[in-house]
C-alpha positions as CSV (number, residue, x, y, z in Angstrom):
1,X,263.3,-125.1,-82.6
2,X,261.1,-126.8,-84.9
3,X,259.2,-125.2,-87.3
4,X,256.8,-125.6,-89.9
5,X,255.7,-123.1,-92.8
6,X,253.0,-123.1,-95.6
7,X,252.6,-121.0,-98.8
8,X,251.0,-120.8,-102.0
9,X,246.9,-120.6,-101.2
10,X,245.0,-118.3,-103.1
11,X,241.6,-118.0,-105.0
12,X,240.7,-120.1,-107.9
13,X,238.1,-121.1,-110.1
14,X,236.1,-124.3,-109.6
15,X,237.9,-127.5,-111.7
16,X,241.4,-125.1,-111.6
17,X,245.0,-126.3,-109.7
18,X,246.8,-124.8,-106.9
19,X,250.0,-126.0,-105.6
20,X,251.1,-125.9,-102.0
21,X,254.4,-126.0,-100.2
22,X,255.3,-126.5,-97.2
23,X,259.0,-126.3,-95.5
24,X,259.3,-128.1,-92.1
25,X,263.1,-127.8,-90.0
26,X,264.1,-127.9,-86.8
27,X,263.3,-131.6,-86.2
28,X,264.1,-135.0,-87.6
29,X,260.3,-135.6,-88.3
30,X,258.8,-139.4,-89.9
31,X,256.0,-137.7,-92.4
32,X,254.2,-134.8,-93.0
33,X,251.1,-134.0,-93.6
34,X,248.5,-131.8,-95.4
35,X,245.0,-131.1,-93.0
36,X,242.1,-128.2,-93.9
37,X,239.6,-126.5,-91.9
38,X,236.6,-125.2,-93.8
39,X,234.1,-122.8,-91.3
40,X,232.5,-124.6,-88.9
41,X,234.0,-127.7,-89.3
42,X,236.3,-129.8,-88.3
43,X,240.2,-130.2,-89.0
44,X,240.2,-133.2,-91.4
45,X,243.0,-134.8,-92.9
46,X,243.6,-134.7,-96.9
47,X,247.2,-135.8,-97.7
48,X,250.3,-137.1,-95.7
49,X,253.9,-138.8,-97.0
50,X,255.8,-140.6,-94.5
51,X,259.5,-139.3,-95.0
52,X,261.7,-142.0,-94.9
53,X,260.0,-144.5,-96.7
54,X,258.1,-142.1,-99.2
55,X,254.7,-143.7,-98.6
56,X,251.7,-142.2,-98.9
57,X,248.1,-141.4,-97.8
58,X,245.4,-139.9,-98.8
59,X,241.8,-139.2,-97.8
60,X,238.9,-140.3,-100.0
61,X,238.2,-136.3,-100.9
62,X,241.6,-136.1,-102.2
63,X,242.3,-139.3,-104.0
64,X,242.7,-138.9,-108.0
65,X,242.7,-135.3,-107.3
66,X,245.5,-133.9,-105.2
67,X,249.0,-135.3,-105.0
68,X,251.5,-135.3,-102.3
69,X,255.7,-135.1,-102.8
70,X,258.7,-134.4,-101.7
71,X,261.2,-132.8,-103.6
72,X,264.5,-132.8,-103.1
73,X,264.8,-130.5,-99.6
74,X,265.0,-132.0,-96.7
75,X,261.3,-131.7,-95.3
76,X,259.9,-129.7,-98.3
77,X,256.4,-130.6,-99.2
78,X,254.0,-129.5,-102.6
79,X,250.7,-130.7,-102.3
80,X,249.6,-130.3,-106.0
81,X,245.4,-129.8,-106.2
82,X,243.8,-130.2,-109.6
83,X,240.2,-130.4,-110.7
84,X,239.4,-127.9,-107.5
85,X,235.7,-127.5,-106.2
86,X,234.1,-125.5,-104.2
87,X,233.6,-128.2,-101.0
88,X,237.7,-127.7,-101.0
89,X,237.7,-124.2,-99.5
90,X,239.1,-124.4,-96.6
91,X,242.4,-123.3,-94.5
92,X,244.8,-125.5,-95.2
93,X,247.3,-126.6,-93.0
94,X,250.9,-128.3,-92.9
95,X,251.8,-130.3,-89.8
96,X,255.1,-132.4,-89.1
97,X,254.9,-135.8,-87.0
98,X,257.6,-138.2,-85.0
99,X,254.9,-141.1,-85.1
100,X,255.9,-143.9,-87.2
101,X,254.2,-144.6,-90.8
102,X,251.5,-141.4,-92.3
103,X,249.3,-140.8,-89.7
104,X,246.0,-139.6,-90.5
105,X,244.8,-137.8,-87.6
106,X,245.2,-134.7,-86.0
107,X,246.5,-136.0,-82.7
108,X,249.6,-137.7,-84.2
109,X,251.2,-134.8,-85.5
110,X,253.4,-132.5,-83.4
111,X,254.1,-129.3,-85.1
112,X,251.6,-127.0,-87.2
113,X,251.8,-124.3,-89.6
114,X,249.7,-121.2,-89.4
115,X,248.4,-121.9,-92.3
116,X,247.2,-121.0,-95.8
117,X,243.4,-119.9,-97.3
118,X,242.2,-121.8,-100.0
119,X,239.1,-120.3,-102.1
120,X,237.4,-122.5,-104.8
121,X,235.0,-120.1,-106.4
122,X,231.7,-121.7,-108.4
């Protein structure tokens, strides 16, 4: 059965770094992917690293900021998050696709993590 699990969120101080992992088995997936949630908003997409060919994407939020890698696990994922404001509190959340390249939305990806808070204090 496939599953997907996040840790490391947490509180920190605005312009501070948080890193994220996230550990995905069960499946042989193509990419995985980083999403948030702040309250009352929408689930948006921030990071995402297609598996076999180790691309990337990233939204416009993210770029220059947050970095997405694999190390050398099968389907473990850090999402490293420097220079941290307060527009990134949100719940973040790691989700596992079969869909071919790094999908960016929410619809392309099959399994979900509970997920993990994420407070940027000002």
């Amino acid at each position: 059965q496939a599953q997907v699990e996040e840790s490391g969120g947490g509180l920190v101080l605005a312009g501070g770094s948080l890193r994220l992992s996230c550990a995905a088995s069960g499946r042989s997936f193509s990419a995985v992917g980083w999403f948030r949630q702040a309250l009352g908003k929408e689930r948006e997409f921030v990071a995402g690293l297609n598996w076999r060919g180790r691309s990337t994407a990233y939204a416009d939020s993210a770029k220059g900021r947050f970095t997405i890698a694999r190390d050398g696990a099968r389907y473990m994922v850090h999402l490293e998050m420097n220079v941290l404001e307060p527009e990134d509190t949100a719940v973040y959340y790691c989700a596992a696709s079969l869909s071919l390249g790094v999908p960016t939305t929410t619809d392309n990806y099959q399994y979900w993590g509970q997920g993990t808070q994420v407070t940027v204090s000002s």
